[in-house]
HTML snippet that shows the backbone in 3Dmol.js (N, CA, C, O; Angstrom):
<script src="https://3Dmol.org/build/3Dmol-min.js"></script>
<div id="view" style="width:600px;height:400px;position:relative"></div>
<script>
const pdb = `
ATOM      1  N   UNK A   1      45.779  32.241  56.337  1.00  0.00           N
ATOM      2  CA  UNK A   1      45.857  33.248  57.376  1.00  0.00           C
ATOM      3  C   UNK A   1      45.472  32.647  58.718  1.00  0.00           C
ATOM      4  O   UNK A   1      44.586  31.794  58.743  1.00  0.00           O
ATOM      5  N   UNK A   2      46.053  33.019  59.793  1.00  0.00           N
ATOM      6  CA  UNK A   2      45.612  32.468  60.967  1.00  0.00           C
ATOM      7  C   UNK A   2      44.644  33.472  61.843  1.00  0.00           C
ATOM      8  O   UNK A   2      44.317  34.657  61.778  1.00  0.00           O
ATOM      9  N   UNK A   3      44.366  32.360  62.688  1.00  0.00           N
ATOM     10  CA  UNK A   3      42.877  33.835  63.137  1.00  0.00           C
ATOM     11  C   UNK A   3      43.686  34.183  64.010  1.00  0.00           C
ATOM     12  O   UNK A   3      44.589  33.547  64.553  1.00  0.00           O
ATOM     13  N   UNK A   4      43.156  35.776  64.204  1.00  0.00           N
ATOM     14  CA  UNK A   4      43.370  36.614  65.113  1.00  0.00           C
ATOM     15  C   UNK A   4      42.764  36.811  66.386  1.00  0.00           C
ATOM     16  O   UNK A   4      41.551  36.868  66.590  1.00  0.00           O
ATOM     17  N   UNK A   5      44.012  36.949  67.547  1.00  0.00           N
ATOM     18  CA  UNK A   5      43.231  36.614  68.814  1.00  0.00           C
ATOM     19  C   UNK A   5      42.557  38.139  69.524  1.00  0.00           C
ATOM     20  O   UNK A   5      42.613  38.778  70.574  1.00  0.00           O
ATOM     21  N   UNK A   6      41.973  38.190  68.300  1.00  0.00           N
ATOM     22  CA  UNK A   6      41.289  39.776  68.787  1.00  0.00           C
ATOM     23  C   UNK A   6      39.622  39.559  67.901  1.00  0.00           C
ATOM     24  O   UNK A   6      39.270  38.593  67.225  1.00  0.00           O
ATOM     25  N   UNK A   7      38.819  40.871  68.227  1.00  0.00           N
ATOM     26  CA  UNK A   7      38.102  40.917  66.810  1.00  0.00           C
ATOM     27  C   UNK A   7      37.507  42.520  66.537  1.00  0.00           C
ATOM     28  O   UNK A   7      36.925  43.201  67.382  1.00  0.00           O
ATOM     29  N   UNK A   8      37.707  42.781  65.623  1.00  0.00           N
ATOM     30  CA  UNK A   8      37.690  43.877  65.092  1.00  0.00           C
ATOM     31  C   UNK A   8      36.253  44.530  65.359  1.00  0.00           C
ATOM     32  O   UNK A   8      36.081  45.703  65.692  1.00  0.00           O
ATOM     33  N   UNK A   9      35.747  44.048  65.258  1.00  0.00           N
ATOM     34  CA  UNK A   9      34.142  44.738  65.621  1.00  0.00           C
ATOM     35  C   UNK A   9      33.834  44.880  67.143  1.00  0.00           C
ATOM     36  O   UNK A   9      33.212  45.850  67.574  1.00  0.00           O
ATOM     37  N   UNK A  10      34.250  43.970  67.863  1.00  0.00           N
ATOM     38  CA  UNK A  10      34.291  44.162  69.303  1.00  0.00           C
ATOM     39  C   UNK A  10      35.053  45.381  69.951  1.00  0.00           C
ATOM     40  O   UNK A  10      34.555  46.155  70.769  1.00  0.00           O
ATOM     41  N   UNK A  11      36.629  45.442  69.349  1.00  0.00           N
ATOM     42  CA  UNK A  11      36.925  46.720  69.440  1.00  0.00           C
ATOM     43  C   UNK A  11      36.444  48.052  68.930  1.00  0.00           C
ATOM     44  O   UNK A  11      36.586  48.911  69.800  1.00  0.00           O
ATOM     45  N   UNK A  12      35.967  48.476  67.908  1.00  0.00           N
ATOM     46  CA  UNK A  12      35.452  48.579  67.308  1.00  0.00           C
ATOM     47  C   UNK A  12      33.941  49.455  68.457  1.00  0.00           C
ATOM     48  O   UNK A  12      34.006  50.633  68.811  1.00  0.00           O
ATOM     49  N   UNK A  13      33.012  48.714  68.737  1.00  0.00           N
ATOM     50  CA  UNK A  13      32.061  48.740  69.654  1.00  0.00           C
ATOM     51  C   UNK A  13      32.610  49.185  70.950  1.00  0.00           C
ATOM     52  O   UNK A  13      32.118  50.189  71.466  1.00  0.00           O
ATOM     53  N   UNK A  14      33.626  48.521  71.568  1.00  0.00           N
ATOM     54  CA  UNK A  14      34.353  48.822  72.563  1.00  0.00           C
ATOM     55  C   UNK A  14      34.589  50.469  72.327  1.00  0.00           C
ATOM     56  O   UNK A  14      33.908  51.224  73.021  1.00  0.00           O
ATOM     57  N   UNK A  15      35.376  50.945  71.529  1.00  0.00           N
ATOM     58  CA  UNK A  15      35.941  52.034  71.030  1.00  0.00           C
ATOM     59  C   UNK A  15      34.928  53.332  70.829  1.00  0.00           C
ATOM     60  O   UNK A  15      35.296  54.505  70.780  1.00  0.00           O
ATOM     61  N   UNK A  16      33.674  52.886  70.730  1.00  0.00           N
ATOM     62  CA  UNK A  16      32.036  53.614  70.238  1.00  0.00           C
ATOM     63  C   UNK A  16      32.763  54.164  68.833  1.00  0.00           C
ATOM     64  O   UNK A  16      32.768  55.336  68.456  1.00  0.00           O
ATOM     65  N   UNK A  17      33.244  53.269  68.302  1.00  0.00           N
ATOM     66  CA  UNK A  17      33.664  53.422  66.730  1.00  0.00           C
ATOM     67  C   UNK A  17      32.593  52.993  65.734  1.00  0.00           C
ATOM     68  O   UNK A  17      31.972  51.981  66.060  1.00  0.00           O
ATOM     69  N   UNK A  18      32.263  53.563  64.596  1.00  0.00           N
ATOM     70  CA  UNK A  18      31.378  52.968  63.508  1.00  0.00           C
ATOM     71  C   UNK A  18      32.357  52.314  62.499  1.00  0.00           C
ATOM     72  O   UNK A  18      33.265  53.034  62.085  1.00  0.00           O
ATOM     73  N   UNK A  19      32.295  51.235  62.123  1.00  0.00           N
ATOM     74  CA  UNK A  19      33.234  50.939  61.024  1.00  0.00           C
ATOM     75  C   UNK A  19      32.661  50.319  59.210  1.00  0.00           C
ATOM     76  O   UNK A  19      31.918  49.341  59.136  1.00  0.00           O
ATOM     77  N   UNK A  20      32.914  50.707  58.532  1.00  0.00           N
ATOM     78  CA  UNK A  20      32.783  50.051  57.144  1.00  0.00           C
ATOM     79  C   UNK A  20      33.279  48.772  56.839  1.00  0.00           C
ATOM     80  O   UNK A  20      34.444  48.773  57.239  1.00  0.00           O
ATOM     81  N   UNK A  21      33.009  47.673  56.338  1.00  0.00           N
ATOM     82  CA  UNK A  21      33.192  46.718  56.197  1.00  0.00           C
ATOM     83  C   UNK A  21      34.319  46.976  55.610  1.00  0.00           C
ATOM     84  O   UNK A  21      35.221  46.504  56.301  1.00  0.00           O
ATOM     85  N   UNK A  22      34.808  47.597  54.484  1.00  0.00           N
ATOM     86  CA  UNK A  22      35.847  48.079  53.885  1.00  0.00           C
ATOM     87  C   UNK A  22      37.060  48.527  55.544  1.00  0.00           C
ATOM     88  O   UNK A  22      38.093  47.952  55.885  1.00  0.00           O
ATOM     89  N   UNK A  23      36.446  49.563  56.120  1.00  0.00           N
ATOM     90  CA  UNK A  23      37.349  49.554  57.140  1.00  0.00           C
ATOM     91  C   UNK A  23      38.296  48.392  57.892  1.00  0.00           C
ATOM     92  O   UNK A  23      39.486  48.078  57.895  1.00  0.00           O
ATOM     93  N   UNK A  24      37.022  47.933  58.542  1.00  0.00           N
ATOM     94  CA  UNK A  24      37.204  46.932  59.624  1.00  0.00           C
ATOM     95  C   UNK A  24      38.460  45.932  58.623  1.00  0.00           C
ATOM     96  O   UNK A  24      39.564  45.867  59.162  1.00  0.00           O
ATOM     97  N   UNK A  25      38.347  45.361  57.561  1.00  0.00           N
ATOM     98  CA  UNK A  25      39.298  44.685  56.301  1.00  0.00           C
ATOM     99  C   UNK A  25      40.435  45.381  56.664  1.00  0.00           C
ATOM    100  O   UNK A  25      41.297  44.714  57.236  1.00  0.00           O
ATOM    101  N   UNK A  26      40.706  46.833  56.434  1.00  0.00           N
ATOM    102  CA  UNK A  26      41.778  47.573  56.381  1.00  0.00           C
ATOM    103  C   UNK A  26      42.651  47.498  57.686  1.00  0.00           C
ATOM    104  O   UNK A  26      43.875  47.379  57.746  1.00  0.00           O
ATOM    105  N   UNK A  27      41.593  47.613  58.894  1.00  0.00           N
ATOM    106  CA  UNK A  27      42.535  47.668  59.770  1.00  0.00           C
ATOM    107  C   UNK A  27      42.342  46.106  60.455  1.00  0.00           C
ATOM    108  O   UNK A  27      43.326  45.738  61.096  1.00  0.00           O
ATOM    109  N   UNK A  28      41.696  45.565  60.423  1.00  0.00           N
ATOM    110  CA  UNK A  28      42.181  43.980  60.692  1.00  0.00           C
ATOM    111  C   UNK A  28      43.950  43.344  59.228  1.00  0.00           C
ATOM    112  O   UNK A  28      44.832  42.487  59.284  1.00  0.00           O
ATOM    113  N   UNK A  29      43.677  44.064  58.547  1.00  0.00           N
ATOM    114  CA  UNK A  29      45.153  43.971  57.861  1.00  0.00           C
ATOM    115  C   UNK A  29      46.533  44.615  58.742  1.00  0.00           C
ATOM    116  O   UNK A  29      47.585  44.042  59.026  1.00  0.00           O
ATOM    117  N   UNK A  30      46.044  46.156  59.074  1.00  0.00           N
ATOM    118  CA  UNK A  30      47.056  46.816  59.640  1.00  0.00           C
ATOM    119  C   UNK A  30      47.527  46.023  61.000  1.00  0.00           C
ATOM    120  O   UNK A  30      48.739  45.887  61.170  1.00  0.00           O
ATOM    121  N   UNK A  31      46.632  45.505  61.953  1.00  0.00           N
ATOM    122  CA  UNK A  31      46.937  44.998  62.940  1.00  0.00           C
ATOM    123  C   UNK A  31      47.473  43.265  62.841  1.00  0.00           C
ATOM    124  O   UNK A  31      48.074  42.663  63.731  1.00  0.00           O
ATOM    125  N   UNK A  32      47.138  42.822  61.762  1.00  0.00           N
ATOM    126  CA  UNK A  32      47.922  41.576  61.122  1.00  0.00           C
ATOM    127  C   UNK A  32      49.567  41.821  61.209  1.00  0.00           C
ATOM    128  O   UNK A  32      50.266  41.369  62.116  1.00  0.00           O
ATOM    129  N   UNK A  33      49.922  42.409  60.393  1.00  0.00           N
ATOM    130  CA  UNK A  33      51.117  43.104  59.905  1.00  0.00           C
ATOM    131  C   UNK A  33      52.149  43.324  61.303  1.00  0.00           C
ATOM    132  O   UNK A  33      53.336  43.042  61.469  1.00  0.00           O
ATOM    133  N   UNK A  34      51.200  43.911  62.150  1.00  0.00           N
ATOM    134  CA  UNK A  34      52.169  44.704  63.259  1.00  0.00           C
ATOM    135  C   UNK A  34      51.669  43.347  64.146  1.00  0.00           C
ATOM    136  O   UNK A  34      52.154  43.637  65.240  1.00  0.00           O
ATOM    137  N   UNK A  35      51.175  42.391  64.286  1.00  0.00           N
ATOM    138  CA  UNK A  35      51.311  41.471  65.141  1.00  0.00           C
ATOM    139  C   UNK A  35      52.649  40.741  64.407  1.00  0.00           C
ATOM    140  O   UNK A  35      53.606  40.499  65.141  1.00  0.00           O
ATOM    141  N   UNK A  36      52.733  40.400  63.042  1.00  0.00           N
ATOM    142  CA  UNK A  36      53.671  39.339  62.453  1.00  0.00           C
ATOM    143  C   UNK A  36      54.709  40.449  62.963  1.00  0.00           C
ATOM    144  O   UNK A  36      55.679  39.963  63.544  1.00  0.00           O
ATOM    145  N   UNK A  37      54.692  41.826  62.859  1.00  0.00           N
ATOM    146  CA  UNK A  37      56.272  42.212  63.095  1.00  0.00           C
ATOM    147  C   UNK A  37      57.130  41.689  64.292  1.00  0.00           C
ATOM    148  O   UNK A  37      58.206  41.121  64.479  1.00  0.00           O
ATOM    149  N   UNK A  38      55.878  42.282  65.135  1.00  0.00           N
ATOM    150  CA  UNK A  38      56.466  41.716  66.940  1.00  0.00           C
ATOM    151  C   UNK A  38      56.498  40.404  66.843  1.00  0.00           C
ATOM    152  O   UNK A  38      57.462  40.055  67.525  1.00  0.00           O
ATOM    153  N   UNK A  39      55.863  39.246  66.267  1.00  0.00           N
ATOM    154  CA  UNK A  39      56.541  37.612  66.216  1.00  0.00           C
ATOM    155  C   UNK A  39      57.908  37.664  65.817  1.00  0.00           C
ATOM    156  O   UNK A  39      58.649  36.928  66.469  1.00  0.00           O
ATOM    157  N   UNK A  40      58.462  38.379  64.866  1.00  0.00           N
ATOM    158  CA  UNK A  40      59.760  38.348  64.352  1.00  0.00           C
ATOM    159  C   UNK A  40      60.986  39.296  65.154  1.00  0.00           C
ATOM    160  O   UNK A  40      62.015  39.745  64.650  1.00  0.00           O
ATOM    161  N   UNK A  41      60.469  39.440  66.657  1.00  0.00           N
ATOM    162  CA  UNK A  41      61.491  40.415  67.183  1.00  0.00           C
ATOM    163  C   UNK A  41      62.265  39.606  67.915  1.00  0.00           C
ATOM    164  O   UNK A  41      63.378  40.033  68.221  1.00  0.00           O
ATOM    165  N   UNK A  42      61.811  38.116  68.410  1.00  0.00           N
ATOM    166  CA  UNK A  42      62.455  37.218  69.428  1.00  0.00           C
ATOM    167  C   UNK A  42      63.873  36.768  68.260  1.00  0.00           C
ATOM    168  O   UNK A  42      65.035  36.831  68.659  1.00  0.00           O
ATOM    169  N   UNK A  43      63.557  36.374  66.966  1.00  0.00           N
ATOM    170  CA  UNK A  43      64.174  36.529  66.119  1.00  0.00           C
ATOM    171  C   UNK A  43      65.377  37.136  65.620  1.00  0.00           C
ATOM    172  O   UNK A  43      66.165  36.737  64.762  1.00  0.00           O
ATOM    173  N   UNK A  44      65.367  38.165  66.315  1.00  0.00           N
ATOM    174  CA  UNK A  44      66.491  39.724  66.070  1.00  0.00           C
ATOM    175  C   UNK A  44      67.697  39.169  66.791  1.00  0.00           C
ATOM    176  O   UNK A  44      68.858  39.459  66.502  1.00  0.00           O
ATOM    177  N   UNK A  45      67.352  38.406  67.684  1.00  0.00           N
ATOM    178  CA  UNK A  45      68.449  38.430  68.329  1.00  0.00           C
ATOM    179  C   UNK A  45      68.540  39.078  69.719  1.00  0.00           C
ATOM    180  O   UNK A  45      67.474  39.673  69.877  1.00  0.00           O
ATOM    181  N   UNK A  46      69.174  39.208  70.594  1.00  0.00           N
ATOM    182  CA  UNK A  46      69.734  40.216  71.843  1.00  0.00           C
ATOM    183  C   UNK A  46      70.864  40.947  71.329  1.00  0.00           C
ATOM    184  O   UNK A  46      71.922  40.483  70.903  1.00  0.00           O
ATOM    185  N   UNK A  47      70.604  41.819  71.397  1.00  0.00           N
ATOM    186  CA  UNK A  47      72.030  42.857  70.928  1.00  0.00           C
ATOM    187  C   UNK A  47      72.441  43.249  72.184  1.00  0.00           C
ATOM    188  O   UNK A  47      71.684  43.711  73.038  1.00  0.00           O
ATOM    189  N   UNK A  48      73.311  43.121  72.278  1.00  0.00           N
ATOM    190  CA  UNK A  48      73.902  44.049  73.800  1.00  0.00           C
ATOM    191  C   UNK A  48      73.993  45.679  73.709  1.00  0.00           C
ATOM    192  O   UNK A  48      74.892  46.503  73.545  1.00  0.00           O
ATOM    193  N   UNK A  49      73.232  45.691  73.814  1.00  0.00           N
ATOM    194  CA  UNK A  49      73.305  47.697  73.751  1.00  0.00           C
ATOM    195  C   UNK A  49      74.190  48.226  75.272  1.00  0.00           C
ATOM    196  O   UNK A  49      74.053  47.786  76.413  1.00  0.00           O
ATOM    197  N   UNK A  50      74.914  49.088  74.871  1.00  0.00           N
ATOM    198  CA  UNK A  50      76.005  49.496  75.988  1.00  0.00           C
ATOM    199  C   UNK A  50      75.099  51.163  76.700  1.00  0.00           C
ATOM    200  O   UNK A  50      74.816  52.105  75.960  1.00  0.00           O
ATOM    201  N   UNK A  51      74.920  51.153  77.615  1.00  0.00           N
ATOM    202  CA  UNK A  51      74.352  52.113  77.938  1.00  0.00           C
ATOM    203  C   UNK A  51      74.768  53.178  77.901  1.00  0.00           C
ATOM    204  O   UNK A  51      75.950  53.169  78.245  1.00  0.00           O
ATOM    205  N   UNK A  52      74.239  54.613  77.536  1.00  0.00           N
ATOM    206  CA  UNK A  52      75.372  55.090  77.361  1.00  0.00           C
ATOM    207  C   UNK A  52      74.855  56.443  78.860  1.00  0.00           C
ATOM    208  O   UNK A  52      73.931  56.629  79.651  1.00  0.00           O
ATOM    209  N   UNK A  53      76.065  57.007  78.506  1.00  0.00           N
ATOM    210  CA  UNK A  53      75.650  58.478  79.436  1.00  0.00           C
ATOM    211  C   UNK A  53      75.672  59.602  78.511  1.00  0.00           C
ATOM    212  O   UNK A  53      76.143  59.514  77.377  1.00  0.00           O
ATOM    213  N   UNK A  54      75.163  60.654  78.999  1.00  0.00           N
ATOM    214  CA  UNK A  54      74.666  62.142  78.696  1.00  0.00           C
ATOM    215  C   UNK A  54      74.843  62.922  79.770  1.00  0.00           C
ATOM    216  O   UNK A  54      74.202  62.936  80.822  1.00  0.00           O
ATOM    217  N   UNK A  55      75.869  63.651  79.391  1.00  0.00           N
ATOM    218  CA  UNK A  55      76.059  64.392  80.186  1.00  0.00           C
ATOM    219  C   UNK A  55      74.940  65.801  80.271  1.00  0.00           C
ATOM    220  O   UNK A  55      75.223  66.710  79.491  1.00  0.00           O
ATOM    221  N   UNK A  56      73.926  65.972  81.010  1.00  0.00           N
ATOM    222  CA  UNK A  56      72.700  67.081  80.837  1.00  0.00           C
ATOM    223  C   UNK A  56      73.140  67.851  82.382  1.00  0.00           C
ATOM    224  O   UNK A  56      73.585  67.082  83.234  1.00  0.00           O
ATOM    225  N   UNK A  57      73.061  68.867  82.633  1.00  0.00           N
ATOM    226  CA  UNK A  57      72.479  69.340  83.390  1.00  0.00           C
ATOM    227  C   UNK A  57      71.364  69.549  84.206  1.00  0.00           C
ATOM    228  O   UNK A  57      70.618  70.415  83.751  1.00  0.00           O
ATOM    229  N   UNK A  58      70.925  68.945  85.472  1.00  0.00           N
ATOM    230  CA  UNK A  58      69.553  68.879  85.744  1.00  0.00           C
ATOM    231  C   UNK A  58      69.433  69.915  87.076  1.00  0.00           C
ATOM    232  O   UNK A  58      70.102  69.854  88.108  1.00  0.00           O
ATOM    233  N   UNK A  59      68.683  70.602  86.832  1.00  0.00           N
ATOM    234  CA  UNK A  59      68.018  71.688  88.070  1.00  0.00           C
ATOM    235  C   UNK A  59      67.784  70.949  89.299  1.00  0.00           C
ATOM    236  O   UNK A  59      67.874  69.726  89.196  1.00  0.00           O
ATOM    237  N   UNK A  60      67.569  71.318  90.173  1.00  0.00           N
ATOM    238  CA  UNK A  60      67.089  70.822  91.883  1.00  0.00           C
ATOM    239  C   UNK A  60      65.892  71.280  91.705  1.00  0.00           C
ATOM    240  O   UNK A  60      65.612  72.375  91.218  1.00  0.00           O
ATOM    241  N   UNK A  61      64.842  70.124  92.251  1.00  0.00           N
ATOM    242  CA  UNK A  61      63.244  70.107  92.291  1.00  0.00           C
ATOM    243  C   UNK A  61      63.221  71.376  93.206  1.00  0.00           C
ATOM    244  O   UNK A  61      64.221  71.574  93.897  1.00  0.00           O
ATOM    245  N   UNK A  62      62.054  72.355  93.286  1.00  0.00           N
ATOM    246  CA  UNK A  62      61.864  73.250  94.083  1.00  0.00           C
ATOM    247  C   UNK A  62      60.557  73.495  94.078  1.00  0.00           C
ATOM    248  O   UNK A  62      59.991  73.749  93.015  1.00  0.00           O
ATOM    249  N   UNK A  63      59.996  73.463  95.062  1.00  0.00           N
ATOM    250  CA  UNK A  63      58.717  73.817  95.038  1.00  0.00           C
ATOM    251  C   UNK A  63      58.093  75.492  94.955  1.00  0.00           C
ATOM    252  O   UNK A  63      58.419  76.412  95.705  1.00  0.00           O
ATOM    253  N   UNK A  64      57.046  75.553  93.731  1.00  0.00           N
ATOM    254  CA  UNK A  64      56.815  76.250  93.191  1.00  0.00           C
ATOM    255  C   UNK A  64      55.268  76.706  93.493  1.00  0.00           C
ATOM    256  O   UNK A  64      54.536  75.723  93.607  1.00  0.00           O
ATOM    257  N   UNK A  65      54.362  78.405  93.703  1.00  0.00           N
ATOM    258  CA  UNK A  65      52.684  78.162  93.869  1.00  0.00           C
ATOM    259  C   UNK A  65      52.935  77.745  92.423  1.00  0.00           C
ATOM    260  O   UNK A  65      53.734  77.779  91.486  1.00  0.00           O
ATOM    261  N   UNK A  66      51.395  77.207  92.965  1.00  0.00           N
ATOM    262  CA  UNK A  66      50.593  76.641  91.829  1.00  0.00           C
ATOM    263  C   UNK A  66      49.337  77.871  91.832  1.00  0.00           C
ATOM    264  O   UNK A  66      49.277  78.679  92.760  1.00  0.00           O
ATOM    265  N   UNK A  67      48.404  77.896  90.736  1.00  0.00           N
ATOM    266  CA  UNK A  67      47.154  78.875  90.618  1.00  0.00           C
ATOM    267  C   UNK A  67      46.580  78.235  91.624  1.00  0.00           C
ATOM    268  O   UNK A  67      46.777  77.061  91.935  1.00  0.00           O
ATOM    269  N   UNK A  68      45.925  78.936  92.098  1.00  0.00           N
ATOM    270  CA  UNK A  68      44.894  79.170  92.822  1.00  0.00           C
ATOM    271  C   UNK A  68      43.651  78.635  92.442  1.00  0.00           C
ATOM    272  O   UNK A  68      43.183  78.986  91.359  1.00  0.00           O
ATOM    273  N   UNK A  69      42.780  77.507  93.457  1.00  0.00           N
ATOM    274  CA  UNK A  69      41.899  77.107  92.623  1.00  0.00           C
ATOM    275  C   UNK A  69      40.532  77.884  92.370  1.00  0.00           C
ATOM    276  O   UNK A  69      39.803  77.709  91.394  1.00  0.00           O
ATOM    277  N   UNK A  70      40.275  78.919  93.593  1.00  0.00           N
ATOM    278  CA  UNK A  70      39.215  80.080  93.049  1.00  0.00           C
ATOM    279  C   UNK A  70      39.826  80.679  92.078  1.00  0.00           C
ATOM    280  O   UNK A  70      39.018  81.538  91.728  1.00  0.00           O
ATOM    281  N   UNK A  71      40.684  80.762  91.466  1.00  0.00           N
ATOM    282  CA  UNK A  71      41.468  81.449  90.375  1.00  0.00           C
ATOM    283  C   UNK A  71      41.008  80.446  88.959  1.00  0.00           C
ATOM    284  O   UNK A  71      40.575  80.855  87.882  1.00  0.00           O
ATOM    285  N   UNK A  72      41.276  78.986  89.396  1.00  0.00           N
ATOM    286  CA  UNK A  72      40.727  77.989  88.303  1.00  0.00           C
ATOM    287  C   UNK A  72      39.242  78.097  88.076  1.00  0.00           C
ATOM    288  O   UNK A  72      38.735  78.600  87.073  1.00  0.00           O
ATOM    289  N   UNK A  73      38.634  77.612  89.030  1.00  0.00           N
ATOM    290  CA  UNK A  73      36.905  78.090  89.019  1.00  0.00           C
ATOM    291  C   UNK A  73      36.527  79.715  88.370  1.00  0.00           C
ATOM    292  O   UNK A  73      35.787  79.753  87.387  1.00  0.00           O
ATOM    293  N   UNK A  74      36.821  80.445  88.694  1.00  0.00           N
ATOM    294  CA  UNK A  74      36.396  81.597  88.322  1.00  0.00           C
ATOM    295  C   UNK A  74      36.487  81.606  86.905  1.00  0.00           C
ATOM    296  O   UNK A  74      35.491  82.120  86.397  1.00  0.00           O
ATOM    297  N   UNK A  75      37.398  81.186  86.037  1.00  0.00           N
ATOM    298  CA  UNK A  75      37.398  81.147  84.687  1.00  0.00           C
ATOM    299  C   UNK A  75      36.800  79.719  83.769  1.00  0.00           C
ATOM    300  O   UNK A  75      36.895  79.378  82.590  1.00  0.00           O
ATOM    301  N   UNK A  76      36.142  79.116  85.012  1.00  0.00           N
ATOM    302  CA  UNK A  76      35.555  77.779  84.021  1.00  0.00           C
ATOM    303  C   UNK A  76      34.025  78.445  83.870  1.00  0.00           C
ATOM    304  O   UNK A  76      33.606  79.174  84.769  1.00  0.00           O
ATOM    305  N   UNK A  77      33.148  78.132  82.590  1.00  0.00           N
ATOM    306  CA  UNK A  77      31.600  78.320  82.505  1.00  0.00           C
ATOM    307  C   UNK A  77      31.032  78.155  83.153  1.00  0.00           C
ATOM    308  O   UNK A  77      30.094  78.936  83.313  1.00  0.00           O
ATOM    309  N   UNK A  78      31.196  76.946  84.056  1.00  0.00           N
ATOM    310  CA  UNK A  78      29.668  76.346  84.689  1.00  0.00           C
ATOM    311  C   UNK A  78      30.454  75.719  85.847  1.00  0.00           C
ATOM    312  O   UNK A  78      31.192  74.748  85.678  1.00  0.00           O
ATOM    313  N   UNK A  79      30.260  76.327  87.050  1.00  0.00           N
ATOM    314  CA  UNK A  79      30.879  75.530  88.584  1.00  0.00           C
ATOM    315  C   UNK A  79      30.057  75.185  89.365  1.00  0.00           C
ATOM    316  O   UNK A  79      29.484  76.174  89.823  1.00  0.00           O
ATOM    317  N   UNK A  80      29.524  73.834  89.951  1.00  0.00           N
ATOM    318  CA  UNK A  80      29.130  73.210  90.923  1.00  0.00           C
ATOM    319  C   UNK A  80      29.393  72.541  91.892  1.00  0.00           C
ATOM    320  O   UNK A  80      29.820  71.417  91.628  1.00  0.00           O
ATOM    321  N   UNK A  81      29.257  72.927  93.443  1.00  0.00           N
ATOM    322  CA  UNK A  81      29.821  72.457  94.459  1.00  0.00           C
ATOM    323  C   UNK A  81      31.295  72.630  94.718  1.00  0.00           C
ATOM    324  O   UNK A  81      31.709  71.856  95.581  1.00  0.00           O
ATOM    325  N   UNK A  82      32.410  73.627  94.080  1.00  0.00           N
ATOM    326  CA  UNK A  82      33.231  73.712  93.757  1.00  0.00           C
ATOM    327  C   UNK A  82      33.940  72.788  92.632  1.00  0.00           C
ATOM    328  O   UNK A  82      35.139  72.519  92.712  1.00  0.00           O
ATOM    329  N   UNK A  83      33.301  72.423  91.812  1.00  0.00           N
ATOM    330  CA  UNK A  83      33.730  71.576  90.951  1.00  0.00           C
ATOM    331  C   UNK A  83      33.011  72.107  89.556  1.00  0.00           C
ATOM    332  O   UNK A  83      32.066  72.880  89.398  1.00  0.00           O
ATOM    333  N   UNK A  84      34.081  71.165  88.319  1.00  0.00           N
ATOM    334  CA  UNK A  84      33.439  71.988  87.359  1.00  0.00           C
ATOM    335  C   UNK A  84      32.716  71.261  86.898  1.00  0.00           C
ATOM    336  O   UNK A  84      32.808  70.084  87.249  1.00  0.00           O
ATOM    337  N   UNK A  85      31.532  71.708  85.763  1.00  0.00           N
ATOM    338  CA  UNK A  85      30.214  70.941  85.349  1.00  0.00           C
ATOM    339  C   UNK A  85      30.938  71.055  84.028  1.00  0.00           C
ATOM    340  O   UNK A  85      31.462  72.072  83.573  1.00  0.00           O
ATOM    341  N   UNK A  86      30.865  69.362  83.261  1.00  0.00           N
ATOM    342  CA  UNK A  86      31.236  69.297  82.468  1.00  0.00           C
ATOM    343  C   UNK A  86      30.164  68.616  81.633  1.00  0.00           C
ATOM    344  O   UNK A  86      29.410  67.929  82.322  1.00  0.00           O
ATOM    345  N   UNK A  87      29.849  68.624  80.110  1.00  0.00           N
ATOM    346  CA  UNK A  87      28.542  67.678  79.590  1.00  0.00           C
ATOM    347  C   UNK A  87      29.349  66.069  79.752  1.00  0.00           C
ATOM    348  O   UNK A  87      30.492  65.702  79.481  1.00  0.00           O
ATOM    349  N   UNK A  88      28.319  65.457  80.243  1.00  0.00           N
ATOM    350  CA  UNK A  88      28.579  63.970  80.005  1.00  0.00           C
ATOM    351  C   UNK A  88      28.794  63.301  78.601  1.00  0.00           C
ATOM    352  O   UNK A  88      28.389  63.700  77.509  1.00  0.00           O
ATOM    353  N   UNK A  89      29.655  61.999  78.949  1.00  0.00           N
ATOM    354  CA  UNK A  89      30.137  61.944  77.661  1.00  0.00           C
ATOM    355  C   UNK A  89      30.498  60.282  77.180  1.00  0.00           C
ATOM    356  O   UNK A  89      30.758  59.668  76.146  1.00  0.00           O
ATOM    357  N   UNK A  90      30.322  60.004  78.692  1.00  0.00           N
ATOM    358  CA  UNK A  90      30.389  58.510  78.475  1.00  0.00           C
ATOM    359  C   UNK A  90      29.262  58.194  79.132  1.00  0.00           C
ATOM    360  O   UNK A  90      28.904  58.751  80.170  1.00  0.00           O
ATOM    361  N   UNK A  91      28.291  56.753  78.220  1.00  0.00           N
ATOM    362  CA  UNK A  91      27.006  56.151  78.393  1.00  0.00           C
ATOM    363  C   UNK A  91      26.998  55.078  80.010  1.00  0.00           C
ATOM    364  O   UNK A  91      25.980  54.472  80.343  1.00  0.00           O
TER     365      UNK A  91
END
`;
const viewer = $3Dmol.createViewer("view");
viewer.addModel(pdb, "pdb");
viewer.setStyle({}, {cartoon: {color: "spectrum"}});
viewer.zoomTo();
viewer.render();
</script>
């Protein structure tokens, strides 16, 4: 096996993930797999894909109100300084 230019526990930590040794195995496999796939795409070849068209119907942008932001505030729990108070969540 060749090493991987990543490491699973770093992401992992990065992620504020807990992992099982059993895990970290599992998905250092899964991400094996899908690295060898993408090595084998230069491989495929170039296909010439022909572009195609679709004929859709598309509307003209128009500007539209939006709510109101005393309208937004008024229905959040907790507002400070006009802004909303949210619990913290990253260290």
């Amino acid at each position: 096996m060749q090493e991987l230019p990543f490491n699973i526990q770093k992401i992992a930590k990065l992620s504020m993930l807990t992992l099982t040794e059993q895990e970290e195995q599992k998905y250092e496999t899964l991400l094996r797999e899908a690295l060898e796939g993408i090595e084998t795409l230069p491989q495929a070849g170039d296909f010439q894909v022909q572009p195609q068209v679709i004929p859709m119907k598309l509307r003209e942008d128009e500007i539209q109100p939006s709510t109101k932001r005393e309208d937004l505030l008024a229905s959040a729990p907790q507002v400070e300084a006009g802004c909303f108070v949210v619990p913290k969540i990253v260290e």
